[in-house]
C-alpha positions in Angstrom: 18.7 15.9 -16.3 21.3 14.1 -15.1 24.6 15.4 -13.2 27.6 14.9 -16.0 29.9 15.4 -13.6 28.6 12.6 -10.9 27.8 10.2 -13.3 30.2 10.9 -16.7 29.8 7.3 -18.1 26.2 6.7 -17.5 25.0 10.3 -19.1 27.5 9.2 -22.5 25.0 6.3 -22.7 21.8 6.7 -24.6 21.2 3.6 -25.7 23.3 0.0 -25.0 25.2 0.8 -28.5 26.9 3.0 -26.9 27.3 0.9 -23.7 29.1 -1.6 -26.2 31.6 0.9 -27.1 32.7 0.8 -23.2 35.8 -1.3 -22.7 34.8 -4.3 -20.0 37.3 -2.8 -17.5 35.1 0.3 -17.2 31.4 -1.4 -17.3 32.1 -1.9 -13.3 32.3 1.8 -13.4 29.3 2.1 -14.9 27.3 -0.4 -13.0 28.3 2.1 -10.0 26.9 4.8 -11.3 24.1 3.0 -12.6 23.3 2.4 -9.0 23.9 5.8 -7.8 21.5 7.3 -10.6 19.0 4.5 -9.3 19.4 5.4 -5.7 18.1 9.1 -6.8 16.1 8.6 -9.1 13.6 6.4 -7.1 14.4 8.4 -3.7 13.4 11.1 -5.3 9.8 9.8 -7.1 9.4 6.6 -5.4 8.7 2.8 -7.4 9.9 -0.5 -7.5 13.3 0.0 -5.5 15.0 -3.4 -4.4 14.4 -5.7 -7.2 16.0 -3.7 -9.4 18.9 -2.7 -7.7 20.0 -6.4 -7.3 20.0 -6.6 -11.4 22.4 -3.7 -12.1 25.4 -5.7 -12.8 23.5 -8.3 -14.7 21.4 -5.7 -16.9 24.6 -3.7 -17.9 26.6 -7.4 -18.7 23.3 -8.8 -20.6 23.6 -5.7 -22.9 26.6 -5.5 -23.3 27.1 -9.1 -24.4 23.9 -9.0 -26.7 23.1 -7.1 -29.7 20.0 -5.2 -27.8 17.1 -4.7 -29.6 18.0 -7.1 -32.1 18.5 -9.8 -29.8 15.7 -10.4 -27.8 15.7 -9.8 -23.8 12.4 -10.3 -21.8 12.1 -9.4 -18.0 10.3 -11.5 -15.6 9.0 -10.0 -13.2 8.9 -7.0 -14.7 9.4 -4.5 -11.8 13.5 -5.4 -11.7 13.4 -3.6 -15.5 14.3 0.2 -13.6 17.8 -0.7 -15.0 16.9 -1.6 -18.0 14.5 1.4 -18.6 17.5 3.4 -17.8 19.9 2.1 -20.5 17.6 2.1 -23.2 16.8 5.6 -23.6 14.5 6.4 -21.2 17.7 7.9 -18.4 16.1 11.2 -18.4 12.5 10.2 -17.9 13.0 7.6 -15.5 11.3 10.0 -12.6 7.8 10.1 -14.3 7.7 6.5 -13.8 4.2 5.4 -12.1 2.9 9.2 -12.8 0.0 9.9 -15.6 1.6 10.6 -18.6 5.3 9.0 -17.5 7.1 5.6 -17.9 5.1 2.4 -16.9 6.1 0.9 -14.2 7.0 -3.0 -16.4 8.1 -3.2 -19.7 5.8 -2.2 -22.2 6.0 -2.9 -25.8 4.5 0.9 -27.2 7.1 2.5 -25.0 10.7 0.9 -26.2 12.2 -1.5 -28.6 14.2 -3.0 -26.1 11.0 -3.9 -23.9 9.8 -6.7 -25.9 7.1 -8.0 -24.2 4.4 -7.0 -21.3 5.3 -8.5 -17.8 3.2 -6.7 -15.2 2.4 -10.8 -14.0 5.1 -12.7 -13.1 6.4 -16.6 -14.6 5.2 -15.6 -18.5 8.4 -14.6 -19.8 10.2 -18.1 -20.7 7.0 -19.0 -22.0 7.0 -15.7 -24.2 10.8 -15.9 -25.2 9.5 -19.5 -26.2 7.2 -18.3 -28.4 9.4 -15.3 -30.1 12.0 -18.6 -30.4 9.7 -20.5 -32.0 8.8 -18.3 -34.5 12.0 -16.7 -35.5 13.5 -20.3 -36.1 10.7 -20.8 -38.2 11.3 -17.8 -40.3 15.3 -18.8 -40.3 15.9 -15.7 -38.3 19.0 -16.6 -35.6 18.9 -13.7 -33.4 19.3 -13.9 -29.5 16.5 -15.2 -27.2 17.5 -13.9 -23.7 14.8 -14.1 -20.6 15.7 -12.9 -17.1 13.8 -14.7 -14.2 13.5 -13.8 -10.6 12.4 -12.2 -7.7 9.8 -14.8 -7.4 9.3 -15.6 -10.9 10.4 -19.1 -10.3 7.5 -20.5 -8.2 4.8 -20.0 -10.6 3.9 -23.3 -12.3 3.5 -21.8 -15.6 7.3 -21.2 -15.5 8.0 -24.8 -15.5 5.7 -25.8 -18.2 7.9 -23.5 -20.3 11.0 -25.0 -19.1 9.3 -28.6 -20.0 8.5 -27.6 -23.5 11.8 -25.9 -24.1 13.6 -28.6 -23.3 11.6 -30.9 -25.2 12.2 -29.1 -28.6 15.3 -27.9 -28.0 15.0 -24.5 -28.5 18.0 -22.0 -28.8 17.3 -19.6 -25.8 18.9 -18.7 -22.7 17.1 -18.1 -19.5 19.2 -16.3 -16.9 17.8 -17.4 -13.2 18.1 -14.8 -10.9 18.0 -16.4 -8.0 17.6 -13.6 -5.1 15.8 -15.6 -2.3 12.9 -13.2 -2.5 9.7 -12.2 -4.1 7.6 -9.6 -2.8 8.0 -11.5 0.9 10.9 -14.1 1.3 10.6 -17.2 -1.6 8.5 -20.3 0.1 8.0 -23.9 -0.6 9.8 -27.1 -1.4 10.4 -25.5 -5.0 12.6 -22.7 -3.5 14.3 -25.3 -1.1 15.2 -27.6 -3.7 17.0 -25.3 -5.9 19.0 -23.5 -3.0 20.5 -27.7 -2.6 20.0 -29.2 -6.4 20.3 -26.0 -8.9 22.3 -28.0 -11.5 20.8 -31.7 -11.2 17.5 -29.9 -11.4 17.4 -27.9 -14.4 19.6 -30.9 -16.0 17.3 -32.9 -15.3 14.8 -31.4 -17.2 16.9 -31.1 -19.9 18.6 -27.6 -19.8 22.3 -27.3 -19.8 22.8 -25.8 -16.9 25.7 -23.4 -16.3 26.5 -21.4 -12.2 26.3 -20.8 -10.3 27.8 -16.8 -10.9 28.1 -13.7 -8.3 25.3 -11.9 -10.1 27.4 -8.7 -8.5 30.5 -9.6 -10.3 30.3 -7.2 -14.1 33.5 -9.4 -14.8 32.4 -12.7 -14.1 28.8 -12.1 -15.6 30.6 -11.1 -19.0 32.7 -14.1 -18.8 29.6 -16.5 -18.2 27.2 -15.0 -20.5 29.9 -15.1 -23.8 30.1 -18.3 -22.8 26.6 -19.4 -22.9 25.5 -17.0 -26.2 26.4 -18.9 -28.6 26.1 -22.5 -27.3 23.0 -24.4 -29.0 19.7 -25.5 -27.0 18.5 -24.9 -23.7 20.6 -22.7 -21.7 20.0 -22.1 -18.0 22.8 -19.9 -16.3 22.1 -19.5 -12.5 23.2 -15.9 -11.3 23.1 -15.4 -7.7 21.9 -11.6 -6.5 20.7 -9.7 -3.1 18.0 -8.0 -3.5 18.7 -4.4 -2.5 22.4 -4.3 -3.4 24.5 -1.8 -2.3 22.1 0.0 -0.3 22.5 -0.7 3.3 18.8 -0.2 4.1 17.8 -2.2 1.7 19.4 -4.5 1.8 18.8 -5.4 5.7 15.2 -4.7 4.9 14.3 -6.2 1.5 10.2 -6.6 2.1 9.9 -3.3 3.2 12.3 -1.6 0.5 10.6 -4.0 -2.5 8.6 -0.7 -3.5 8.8 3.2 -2.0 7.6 6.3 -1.7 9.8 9.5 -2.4 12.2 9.1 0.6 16.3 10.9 1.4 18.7 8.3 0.6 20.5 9.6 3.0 18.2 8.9 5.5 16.3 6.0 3.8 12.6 5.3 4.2 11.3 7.0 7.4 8.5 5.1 8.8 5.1 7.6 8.9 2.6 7.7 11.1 0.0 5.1 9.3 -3.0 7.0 7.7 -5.7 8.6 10.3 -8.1 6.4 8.3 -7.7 2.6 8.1 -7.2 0.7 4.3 -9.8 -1.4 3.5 -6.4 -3.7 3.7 -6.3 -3.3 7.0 -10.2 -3.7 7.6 -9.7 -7.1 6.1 -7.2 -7.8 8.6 -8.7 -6.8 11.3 -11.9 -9.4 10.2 -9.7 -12.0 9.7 -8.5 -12.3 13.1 -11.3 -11.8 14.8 -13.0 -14.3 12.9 -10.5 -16.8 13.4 -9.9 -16.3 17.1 -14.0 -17.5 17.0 -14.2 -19.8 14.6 -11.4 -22.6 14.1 -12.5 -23.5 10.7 -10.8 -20.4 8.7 -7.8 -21.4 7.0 -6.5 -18.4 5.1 -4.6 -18.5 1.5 -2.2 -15.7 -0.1 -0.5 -16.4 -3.3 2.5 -14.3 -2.4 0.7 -11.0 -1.2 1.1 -11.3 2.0 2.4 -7.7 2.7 -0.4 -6.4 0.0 -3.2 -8.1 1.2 -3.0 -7.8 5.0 -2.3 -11.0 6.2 1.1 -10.2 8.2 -0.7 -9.9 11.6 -3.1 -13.2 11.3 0.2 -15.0 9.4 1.9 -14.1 13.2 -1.0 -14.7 15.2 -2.3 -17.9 13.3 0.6 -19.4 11.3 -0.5 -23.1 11.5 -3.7 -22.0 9.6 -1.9 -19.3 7.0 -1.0 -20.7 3.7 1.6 -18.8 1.5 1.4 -20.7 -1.8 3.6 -18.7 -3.7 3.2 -17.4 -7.1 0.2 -20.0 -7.8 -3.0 -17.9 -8.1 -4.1 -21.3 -9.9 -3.3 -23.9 -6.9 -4.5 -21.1 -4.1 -7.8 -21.6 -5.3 -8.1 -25.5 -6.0 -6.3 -25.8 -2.6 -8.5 -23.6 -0.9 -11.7 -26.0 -2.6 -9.8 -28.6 -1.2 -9.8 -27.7 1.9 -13.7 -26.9 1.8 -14.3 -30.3 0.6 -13.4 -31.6 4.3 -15.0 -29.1 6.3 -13.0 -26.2 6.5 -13.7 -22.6 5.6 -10.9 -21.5 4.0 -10.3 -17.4 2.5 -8.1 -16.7 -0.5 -7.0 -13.3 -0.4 -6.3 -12.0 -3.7 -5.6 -9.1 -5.6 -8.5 -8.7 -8.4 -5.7 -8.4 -11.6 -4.4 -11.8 -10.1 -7.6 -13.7 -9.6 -7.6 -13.5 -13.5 -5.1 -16.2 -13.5 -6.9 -19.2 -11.5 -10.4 -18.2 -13.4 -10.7 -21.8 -14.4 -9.9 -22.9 -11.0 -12.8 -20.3 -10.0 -15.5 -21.8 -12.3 -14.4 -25.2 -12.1 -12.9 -26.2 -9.0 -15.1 -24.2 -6.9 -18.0 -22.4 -8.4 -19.6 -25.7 -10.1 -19.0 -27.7 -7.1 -20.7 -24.9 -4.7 -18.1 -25.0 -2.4 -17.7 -23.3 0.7 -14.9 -20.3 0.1 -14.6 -16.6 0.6 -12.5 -14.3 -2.0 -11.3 -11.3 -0.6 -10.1 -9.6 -3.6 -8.1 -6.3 -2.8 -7.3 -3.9 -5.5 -10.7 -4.3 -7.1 -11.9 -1.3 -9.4 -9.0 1.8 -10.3 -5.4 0.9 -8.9 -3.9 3.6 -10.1 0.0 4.2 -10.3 0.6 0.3 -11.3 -1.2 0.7 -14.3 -2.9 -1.5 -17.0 -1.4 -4.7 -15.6 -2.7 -4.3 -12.1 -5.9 -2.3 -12.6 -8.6 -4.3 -11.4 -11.2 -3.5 -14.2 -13.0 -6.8 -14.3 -14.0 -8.6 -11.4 -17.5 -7.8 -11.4 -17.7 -9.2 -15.5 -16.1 -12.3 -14.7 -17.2 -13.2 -11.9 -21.2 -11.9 -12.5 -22.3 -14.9 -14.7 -21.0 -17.8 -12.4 -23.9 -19.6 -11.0 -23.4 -20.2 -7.4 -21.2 -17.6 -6.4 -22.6 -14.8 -4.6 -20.7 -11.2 -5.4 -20.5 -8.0 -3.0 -19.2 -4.6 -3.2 -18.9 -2.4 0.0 -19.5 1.2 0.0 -17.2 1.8 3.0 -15.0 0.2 5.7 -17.6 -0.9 8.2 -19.8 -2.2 5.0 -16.9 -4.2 4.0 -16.4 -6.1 7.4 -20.2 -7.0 7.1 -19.5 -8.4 3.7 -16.6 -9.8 4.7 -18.4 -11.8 7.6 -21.7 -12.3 5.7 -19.7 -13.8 2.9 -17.8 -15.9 5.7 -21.3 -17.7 7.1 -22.4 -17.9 3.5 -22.7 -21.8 2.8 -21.0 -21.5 -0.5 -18.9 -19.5 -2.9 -18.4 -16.0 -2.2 -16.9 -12.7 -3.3 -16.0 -9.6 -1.7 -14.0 -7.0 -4.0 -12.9 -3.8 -2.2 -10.5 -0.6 -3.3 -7.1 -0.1 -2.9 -6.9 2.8 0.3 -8.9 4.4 2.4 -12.0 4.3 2.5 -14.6 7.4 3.9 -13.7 6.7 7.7 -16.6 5.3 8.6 -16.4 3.8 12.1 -15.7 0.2 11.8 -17.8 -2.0 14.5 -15.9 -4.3 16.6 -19.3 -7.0 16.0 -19.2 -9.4 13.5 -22.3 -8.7 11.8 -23.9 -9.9 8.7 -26.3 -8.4 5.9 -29.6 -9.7 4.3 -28.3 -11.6 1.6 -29.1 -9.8 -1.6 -30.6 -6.9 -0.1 -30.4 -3.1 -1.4 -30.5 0.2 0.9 -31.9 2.6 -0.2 -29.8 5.6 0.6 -32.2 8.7 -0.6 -35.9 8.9 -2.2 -36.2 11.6 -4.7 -38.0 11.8 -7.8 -37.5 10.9 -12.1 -34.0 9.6 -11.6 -32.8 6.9 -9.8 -29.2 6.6 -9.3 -28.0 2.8 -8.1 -24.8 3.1 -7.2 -22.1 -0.6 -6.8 -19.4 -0.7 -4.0 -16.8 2.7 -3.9 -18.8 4.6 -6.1 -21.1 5.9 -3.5 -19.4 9.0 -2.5 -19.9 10.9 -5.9 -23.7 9.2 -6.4 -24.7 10.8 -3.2 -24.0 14.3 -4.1 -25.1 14.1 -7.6 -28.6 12.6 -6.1 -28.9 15.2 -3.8 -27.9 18.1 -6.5 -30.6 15.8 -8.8 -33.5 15.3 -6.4 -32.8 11.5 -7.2 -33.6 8.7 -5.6 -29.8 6.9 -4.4 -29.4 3.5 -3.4 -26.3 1.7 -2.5 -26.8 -1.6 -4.4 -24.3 -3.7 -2.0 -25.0 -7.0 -3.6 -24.2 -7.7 -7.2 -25.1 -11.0 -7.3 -28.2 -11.9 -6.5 -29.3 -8.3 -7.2 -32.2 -7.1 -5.3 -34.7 -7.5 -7.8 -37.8 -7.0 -5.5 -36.3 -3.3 -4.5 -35.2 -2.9 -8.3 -38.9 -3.7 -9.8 -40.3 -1.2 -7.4 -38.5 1.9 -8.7 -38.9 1.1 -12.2 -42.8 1.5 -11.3 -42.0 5.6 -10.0 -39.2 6.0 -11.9 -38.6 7.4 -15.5 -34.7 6.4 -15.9 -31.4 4.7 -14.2 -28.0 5.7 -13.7 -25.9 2.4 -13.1 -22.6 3.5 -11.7 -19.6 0.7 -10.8 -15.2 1.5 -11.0 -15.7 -1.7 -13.3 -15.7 -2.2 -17.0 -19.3 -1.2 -18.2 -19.0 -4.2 -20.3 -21.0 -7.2 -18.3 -20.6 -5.3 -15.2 -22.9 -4.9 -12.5 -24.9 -2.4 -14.5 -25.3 -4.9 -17.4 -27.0 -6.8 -14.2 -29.9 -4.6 -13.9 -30.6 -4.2 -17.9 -30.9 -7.8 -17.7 -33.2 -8.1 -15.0 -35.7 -5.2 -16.3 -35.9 -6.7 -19.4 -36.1 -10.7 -18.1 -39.1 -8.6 -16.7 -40.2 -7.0 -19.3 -40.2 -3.7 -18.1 -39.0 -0.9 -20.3 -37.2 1.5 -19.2 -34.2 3.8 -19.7 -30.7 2.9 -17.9 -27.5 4.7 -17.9 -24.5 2.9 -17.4 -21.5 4.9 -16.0 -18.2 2.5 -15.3 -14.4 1.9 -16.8 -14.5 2.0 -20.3 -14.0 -0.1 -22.9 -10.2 0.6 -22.8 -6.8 -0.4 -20.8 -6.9 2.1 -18.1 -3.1 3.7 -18.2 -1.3 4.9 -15.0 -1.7 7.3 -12.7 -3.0 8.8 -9.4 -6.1 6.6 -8.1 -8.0 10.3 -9.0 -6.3 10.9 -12.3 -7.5 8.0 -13.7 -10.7 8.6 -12.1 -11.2 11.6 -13.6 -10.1 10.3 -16.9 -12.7 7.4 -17.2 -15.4 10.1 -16.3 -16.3 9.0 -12.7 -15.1 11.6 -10.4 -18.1 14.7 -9.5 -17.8 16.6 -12.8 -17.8 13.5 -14.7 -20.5 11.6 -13.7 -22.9 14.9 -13.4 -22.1 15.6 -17.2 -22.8 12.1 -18.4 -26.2 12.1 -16.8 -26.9 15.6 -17.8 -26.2 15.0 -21.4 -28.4 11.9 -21.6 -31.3 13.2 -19.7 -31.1 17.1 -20.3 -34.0 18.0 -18.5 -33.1 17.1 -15.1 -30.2 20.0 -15.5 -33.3 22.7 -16.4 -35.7 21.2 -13.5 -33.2 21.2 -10.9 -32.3 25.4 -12.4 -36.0 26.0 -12.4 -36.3 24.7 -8.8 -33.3 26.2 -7.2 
């Protein structure tokens, strides 16, 4: 609970209502403490820390000013929301955030009121306060359409094509521009450069009225500028000016490094760790990527604003004339990265798998139809964990799987994910390689660039009556069960083409399958194999084990594991309870 006596305005506030009752002299007051309470909170659980630290002043003044829930007030990107979360109710929980059971880490609409729509992505929200505008004018409703856009939100394209239409039916909204400098890694691009020199002629330009810019740190000045713009018809833009971090030193001076935390002492801020005994398949990726480039001068390599994330700071140092930070733009990374493949090069777009969703039309279109020459590295493929929902990574393997062309692999461990890496690399086409968030098994790593047989199965175990065929970071549960089974276990490594020659085989000396994959079951890479027995007209049972047909919620990688049935316990009592008898054999036998 929180301390009365350390924060005695913030714990009289439970939900902004009572935040309006404050006289404006004393919101500065609160914003301090708002900060404080913050500062613990997040010290003392970890989260999203800088981003939201740089919005205290303007998420106390926006509800304050506005007639919260009533009036409608959508964050963009949703990770600056920790202040917001805070003031509408949710003070005393804000420590479960991230944790199974606890607050989401974005605005989610089944949790609050005030959290009026989803943003886990980034650039929707002006679209999405477009479309609540929209609406409500039509039903001659003339509440408040409020959207707050920054850290980042601002280089996406789809942000602009809100802006555009906005403009051109005049709608009655205001979009607060919180204009920090930063995303997850410092803002890039002619976009960011031109607003830093032009804010007013651009947005004018476009056909907002453009109002700024204000000292987003200023409760006073942010009171004064929003009444001003509330009730003022059309397309409002007001350009608040923040620091990422504010008023925490470390922070502050740090800003990439402080954008999310651990637990840490505020007093001390984040102590740096000793990095984990085993490398991140992150860092595997690295690792390849340099080497590979320091060989081969064709490998041009593409983040859309993950560079941190994805593993790209060392090869960004060591290579910058041939890294590409695109910003925000899952969409042009991809057609840019076919560009570049149409004149010879070899580019890699490393990608998280929940933003690859965004450029899937650039996928199919602009490089899968055209066969052309690039590698996806998708991190974060299969169960994220404390992100939740938004950035789980449940689909890959379904959208990807029916694209002709493209060949798909998922590695088992770190030295199987180099191979892939490299194999997908020398690949004359489309490829894709989708790994785990973490560690992986610590598997030694070679220092070689090898490759693997394209489309080729190994076969891990024979055994007998069950035949367990197990897709990327899976592996480690199938090979116990298969031993505790007698069952045959064979790490499928390629998900498209599938071995079929290997797969034919056991169906002869084999009375079932167990499909297992940490992706939806639903035209996953099990769905694969049903498809390919029964193109071949061979009958025969098959057991598919993946995510279900459900938004995963958050939690610990293992939590949610655990929760979707594929951790140890959970895969031995789906396969037990669909073929019964192996449980009394393997008694019998023992």
């Amino acid at each position: 609970m929180i301390d009365l006596s350390r924060y005695p305005h913030l714990s009289a506030i439970e939900s902004p209502a009572d935040l309006r009752r404050i006289p404006d002299e004393q919101l500065p007051i609160v914003a301090d403490e708002l900060r404080g309470y913050l500062i613990e909170a997040v010290a003392s659980s970890g989260g999203h820390f800088g981003a939201g630290l740089g919005v205290v002043e303007l998420t106390v003044a926006l509800h304050a000013v506005f007639d919260t829930p009533r009036d409608r007030l959508v964050w963009d990107v949703g990770h600056q929301c920790y202040p917001h979360k805070i003031l509408t109710g949710r003070r005393d929980r804000i420590t479960t955030i991230k944790k199974k059971d606890g607050l989401a880490p974005f605005p989610r609409r089944d949790e609050s009121e005030y959290d009026t729509f989803g943003v886990g992505h980034s650039s929707t929200s002006i679209s999405a306060a477009l479309g609540m505008a929209i609406a409500l004018r039509h039903k001659g409703d003339r509440r408040k359409l409020v959207t707050v856009v920054g850290d980042g939100a601002m280089t996406a394209g789809m942000a602009f094509e809100a802006l555009n239409h906005a403009a051109d039916i005049n709608a009655d909204m205001l979009v607060v521009f919180n204009d920090n400098g930063m995303s997850i890694s410092e803002n890039v691009g002619g976009l960011t450069k031109s607003v830093a020199r032009l804010p007013g002629t651009l947005f004018e330009e476009m056909g907002f009225h453009y109002n700024g810019p204000v000292d987003g740190h200023d409760v006073v000045q942010l009171l004064q500028a929003l009444r001003t713009v509330k009730n003022l018809p059309g397309p409002q833009l007001l350009h608040v000016v923040t620091t990422k971090g504010k008023g925490y030193a470390p922070a502050e001076k740090a800003q990439i490094e402080y954008h999310a935390v651990g637990p840490f002492d505020p007093n001390a801020g984040v102590v740096k760790k000793a990095g984990p005994s085993k490398p991140t398949y992150s860092d595997v990726f690295s690792d390849w990527l340099c080497d590979v480039a320091a060989v081969d001068d064709r490998l041009l390599a593409i983040t859309p604003a993950m560079r941190e994330g994805s593993g790209l700071v060392r090869f960004s140092q060591e290579y910058p004339q041939r890294y590409f930070d695109v910003a925000i733009a899952e969409q042009h990374a991809v057609t840019l990265a076919a560009g570049m493949a149409c004149e010879g090069a070899k580019p890699v777009v490393a990608i998280y798998s929940t933003f690859l969703q965004r450029a899937y039309d650039q996928v199919i279109h602009d490089v899968a139809l055209q066969n052309l020459d690039v590698t996806f590295a998708i991190d974060r493929a299969g169960v994220v964990g404390p992100d939740g929902a938004t950035h789980a990574g449940s689909f890959d393997l379904s959208f990807l799987r029916c694209l002709p062309n493209l060949v798909i692999m998922a590695p088992a461990d770190e030295n199987e994910c180099r191979a892939m890496l490299t194999t997908g690399f020398r690949h004359d086409g489309p490829a894709a390689i989708r790994y785990p968030r973490g560690t992986g098994q610590g598997v030694a790593v070679a220092k070689t660039l090898d490759t693997l047989p394209l489309g080729k199965a190994e076969l891990r175990r024979r055994g007998h009556g069950l035949a367990i065929l197990s897709f990327g970071a899976m592996l480690p549960p199938a090979e116990e069960i298969a031993k505790e089974l007698d069952a045959t276990l064979v790490n499928m490594r390629f998900v498209k083409p599938l071995d079929e020659t290997l797969l034919l085989e056991l169906a002869k000396d084999h009375s079932a399958f167990v499909t297992l994959e940490d992706n939806a079951v639903a035209g996953g890479a099990g769905a694969g194999v049903a498809e390919c027995l029964m193109a071949r007209g061979v009958s025969l049972p098959v057991l598919h084990l993946g995510l279900p047909d459900a938004y995963l919620e958050h939690g610990t990688r293992e939590e949610v594991l655990s929760e979707a049935g594929l951790d140890l316990p959970g895969i031995r009592k789906a396969i037990l309870a669909r073929f019964p008898k192996l449980g009394s054999l393997n008694q019998a036998s023992a």
